[in-house]
N, C-alpha and C positions, 0 to 999 in steps of 0.2 A: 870430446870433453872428458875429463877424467874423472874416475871412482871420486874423489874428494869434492871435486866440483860440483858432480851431480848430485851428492850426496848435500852440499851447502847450500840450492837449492831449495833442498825437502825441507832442512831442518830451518827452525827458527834461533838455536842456539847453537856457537861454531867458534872453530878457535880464535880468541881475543888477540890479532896481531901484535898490539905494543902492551902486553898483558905484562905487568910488573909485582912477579909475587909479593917483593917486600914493600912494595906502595899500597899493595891490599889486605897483606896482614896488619900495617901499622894503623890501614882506616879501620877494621873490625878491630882492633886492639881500644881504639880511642871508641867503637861505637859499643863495648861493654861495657868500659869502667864510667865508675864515676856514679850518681845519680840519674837514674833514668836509663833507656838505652834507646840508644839511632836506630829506629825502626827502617826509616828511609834509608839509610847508609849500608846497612845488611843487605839490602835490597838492591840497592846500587850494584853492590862489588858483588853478591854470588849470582846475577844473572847476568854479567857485565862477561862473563870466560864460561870456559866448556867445562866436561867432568874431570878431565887431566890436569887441566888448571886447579882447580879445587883442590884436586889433589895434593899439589904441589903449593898449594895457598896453605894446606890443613900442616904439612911436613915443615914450613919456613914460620910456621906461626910459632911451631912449640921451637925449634930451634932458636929463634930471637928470643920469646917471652916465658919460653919453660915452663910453657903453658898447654892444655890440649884442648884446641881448638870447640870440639863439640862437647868438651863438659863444660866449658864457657859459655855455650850456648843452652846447652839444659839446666846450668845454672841460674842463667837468665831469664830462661823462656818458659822455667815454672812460676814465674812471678810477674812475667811483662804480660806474656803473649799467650793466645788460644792455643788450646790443642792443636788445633787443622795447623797454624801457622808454624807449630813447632816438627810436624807431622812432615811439614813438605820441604821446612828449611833441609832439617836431618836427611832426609830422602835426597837430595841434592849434593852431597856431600858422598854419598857411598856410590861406590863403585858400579855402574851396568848390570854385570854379572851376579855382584855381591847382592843388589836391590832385586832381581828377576829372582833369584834363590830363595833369599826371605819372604818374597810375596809369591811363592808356590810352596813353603814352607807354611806359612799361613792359611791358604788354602789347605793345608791336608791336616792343620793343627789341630787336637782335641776333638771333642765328640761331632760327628759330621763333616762333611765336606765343602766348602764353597765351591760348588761345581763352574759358577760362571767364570770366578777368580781365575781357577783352574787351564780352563779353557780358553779365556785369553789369552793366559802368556802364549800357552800350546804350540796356539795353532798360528800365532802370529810373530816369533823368532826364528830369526832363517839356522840351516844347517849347523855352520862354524857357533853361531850365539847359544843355539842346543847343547853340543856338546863341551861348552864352555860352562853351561849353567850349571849339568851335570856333574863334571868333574868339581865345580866350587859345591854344590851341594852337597857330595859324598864326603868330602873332607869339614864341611863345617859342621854335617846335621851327624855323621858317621851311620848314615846310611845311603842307599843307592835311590836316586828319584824314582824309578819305574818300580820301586819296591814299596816305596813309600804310596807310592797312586794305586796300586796295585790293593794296599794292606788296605784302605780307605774307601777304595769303590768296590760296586759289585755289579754283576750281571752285564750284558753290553755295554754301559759306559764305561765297565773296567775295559772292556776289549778296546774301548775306541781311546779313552786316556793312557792308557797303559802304552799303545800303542804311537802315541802321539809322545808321550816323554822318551819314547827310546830317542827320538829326535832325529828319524830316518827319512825326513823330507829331500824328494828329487830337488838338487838346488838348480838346476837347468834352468834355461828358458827355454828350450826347445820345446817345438810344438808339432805333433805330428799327424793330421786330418783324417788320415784314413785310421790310424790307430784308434785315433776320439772314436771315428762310427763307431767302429769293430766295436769296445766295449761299448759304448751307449744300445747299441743292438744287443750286447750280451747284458745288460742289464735289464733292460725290455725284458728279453726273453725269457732268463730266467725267474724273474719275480712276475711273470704271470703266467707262464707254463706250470709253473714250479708252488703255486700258491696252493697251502692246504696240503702240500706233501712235506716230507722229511727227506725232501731231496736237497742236495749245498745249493742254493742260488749264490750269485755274484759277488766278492766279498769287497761289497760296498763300503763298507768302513771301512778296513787297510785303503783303499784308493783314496779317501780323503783325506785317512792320515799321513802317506807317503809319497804321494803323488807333486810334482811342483805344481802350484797354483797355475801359472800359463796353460800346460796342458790339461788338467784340471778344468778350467775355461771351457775348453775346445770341448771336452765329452759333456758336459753339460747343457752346453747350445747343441749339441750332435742330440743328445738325448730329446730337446726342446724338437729342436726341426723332425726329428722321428719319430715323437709322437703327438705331437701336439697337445705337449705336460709340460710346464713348468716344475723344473727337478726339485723346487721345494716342496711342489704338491703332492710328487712320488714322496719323499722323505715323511711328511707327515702322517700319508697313507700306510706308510710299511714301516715305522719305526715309533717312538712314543717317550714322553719326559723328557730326561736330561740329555738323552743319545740325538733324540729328534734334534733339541735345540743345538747343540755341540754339532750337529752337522748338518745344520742350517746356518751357522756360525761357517763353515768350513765352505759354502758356496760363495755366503759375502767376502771373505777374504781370496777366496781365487776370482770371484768378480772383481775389487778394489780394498787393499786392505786400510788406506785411508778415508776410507768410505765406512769402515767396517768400525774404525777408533770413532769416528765422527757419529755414527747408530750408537755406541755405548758411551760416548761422551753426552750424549740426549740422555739417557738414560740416567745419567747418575746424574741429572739436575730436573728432572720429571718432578712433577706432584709440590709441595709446599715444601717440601727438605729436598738438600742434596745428599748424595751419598759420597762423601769427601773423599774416603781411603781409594775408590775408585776415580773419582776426576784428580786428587794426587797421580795415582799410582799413572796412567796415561800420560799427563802432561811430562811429568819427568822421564819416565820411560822412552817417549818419541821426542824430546824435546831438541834432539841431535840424530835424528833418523828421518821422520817424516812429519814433523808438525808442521809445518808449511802446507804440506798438504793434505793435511788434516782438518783445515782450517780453513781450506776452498771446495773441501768436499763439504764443510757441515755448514756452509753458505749459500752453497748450492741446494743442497738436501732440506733445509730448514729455513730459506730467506733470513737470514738474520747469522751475523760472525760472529763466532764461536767468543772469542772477548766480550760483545755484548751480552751472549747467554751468563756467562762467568758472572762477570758485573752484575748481574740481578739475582744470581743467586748463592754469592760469597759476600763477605765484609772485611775490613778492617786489613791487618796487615797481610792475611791471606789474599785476598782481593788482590793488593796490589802485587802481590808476588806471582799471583800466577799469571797477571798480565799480563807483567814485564815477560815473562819468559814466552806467551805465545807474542807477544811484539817481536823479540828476540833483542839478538845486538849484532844484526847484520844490516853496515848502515845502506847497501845497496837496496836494501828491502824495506821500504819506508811502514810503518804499524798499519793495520786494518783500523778503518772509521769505525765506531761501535754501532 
């Protein structure tokens, strides 16, 4: 099976075979003007194609109508639509790279840090998406990401973000059993030989920030079977705050990283609010990567699919927006019952 294939699959948004840019600029052309605006019709056409498409939906818009597409939209959507709904249309519209940028940009913005923001993108973009996000950040924000993480945190969680924006993740799959022991032994040993001295134990952070997830795997069952500890219990034990959680974050994701969006997409609909910027910032983000499987982990994990959690805790054109897109428009892939 091919990278593309597998990849369509995961995701629930893919590219729109008979995708007709000028059939979809002339629908959103007809669904601004006028009095009122086609909420359903917006909805239609930007989940109906991928993000390349969009893109080329945004370029063929102004070329016929000499018009720009998303001041069209914020012209409209400060007077039709909610925030959230304006929030996740715009988001859809921008670039992979461009959106990962800005919402690690935001994370590091003004006084404080969003450490979780942070930490998701992190530790959950492979190699090549790293050093993509990188180079768009230095040129948009004109400064370098691991300076900006760096200026912003402090004490081991600088060591462990700092070290994770350099974006030095092993991209292998390779897996190798006897190595796993070797360190899970050397982790053992030195953090409990070593406890109450100012001797170096094992540098357990760089491994979770550089290490591929697969072998990653392996040292932490190694770890499990050699001591009869579950490795988050060592981390809680010997680590504390933001670094704890950050690399208890970095186990879920070398265990399953749709398992790990599926835990945080719980999360941002917990308690009597949701926290929107975060179930946005997910569903767009994987929407073409692995929401599909995103979407069988958090059905598994939680009895109940990820559209029905949505559904009870969104409304109105957001509701129906973020549906569409965990449905997708992949018609081999018939929607999940709510």
């Amino acid at each position: 099976m091919s990278t593309n294939s597998r990849r369509r699959n995961k995701c629930t948004i893919s590219k729109k075979s008979d995708f007709d840019a000028k059939e979809a600029a002339a629908s959103l052309w007809s669904a601004v003007q006028g009095i009122g605006t086609d909420e359903d019709l917006i909805i239609s056409v930007v989940s109906s194609c991928n993000n390349a498409q969009r893109q080329e939906l945004k370029k063929t818009f102004h070329s016929i109508y000499q018009k720009d597409l998303i001041k069209e939209f914020k012209a409209e959507l400060k007077i039709q639509f909610s925030p959230d709904f304006k929030q996740l249309l715009l988001a859809l519209f921008k670039e992979p790279v461009v959106y990962d940028a800005k919402c690690l940009k935001r994370a590091t913005k003004g006084p404080g840090t969003d450490e979780r923001l942070l930490v998701e993108v992190l530790l959950t973009r492979t190699h090549a998406e790293m050093q993509a996000i990188r180079e768009e950040y230095t040129s948009k924000y004109g400064i370098d990401l691991e300076r900006d993480v760096a200026d912003d945190t402090s004490g081991d969680f600088r060591k462990f973000s700092f070290t994770l924006s350099r974006g030095n993740r092993n991209n292998t799959n390779r897996v190798n059993e006897q190595e796993a022991r070797d360190i899970a032994r050397e982790i053992h040993t030195t953090y409990t030989r070593l406890r109450g001295t100012s001797d170096p134990r094992y540098n357990f952070i760089s491994l979770c920030c550089v290490e591929g997830y697969p072998q990653l795997r392996k040292v932490f069952h190694a770890y499990t079977e050699l001591t009869q500890e579950d490795i988050k219990d060592f981390i809680e034990r010997e680590f504390s705050g933001d670094l704890a959680e950050g690399l208890k974050w970095a186990v879920k994701c070398a265990e399953s990283v749709p398992a790990f969006f599926a835990y945080r997409l719980h999360k941002s609909m917990e308690g009597l609010g949701s926290h929107h910027h975060m179930l946005t910032r997910i569903i767009v983000s994987r929407s073409e990567v692995d929401l599909r499987d995103i979407c069988a982990a958090y059905e598994q994990m939680y009895n109940r699919t990820l559209e029905a959690k949505v559904k009870g805790h969104t409304m109105g054109g957001y509701r129906k927006l973020l549906t569409a897109i965990i449905r997708g428009n992949q018609q081999d892939h018939p929607a999940d019952s709510p």
